[in-house]
Structure formats: structure tokens, C-alpha cells
C-alpha positions as semicolon CSV with decimal commas, in nm:
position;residue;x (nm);y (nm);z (nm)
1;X;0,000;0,000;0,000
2;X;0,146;0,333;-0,087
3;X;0,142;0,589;0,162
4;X;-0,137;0,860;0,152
5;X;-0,034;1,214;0,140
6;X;-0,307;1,422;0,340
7;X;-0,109;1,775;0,449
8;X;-0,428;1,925;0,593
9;X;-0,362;1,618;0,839
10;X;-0,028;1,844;1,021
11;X;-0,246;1,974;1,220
12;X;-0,385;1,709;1,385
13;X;-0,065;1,527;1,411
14;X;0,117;1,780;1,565
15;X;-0,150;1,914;1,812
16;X;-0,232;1,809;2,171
17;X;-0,418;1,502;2,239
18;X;-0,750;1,576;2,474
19;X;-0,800;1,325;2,710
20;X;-1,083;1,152;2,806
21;X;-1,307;0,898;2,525
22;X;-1,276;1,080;2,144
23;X;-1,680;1,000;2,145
24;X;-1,752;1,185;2,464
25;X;-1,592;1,457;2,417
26;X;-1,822;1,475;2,075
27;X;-2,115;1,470;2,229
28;X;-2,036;1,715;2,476
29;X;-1,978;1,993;2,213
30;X;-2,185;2,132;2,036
31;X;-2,038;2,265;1,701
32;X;-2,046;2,213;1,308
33;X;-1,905;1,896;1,313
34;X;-2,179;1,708;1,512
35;X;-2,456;1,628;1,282
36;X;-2,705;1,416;1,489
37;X;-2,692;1,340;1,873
38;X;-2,959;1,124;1,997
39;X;-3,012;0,890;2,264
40;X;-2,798;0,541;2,109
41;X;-2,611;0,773;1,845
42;X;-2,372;1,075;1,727
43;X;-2,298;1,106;1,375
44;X;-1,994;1,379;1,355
45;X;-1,738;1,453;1,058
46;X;-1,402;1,408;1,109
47;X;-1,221;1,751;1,163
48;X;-0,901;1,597;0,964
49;X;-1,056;1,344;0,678
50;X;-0,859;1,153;0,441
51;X;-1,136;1,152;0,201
52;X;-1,456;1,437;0,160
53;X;-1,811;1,334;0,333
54;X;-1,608;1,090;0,557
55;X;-1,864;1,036;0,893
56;X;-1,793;0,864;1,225
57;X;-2,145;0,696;1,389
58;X;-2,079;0,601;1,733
59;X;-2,261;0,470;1,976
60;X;-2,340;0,716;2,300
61;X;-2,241;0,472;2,560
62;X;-1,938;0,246;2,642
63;X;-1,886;-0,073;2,526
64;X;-1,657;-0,345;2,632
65;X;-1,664;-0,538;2,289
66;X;-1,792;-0,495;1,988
67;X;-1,988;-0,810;2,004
């Protein structure tokens, strides 16, 4: 696999990681990136895609497994 060139990526690579759970911290914003937040779901784009209209759906609580 060749390696993808994504510049717009820097950003992200080179910035602070927030702590605490990526999906939490989603929900508790409220900004352009969240589309939907209901009561099983969030649907947000990804600040720093690879590819245009790429979406994350995650669930809104924890799970151990994905079973």
C-alpha cells in the first residue's frame, strides 16, 4: 500500500491530544461537526478526513466489545 499524502492532516498530528473517550468529548460539544446526537447515536465529521463526506457513527455509551 502506498502511503497517503493528506497535508491538511499536520495539524492534527502535531497538536495536543485531549484526554478523556474521542466520542464523549463529541457529544459534549456542540459545534459544526456534530450532525445528529440522539439517545444510542452521534454522527460527527471528522475535523481531519482523508477523504470528503467521511462520517464517524458512534454509539453514545461504552462498550466493552464490539460483540
Amino acid at each position: 500500500m502506498e502511503t497517503i499524502w493528506a497535508p491538511w492532516r499536520i495539524e492534527y498530528i502535531l497538536d495536543n491530544k485531549k484526554e478523556g473517550c474521542i466520542f464523549c468529548n463529541a457529544l459534549s460539544k456542540d459545534d459544526d461537526l456534530t450532525l445528529y446526537k440522539g439517545d444510542v447515536t452521534v454522527v460527527v465529521m471528522n475535523k481531519f478526513p482523508y477523504v470528503n463526506g467521511h462520517l464517524l457513527v458512534a454509539p453514545t455509551r461504552h462498550f466493552s466489545t464490539l460483540d
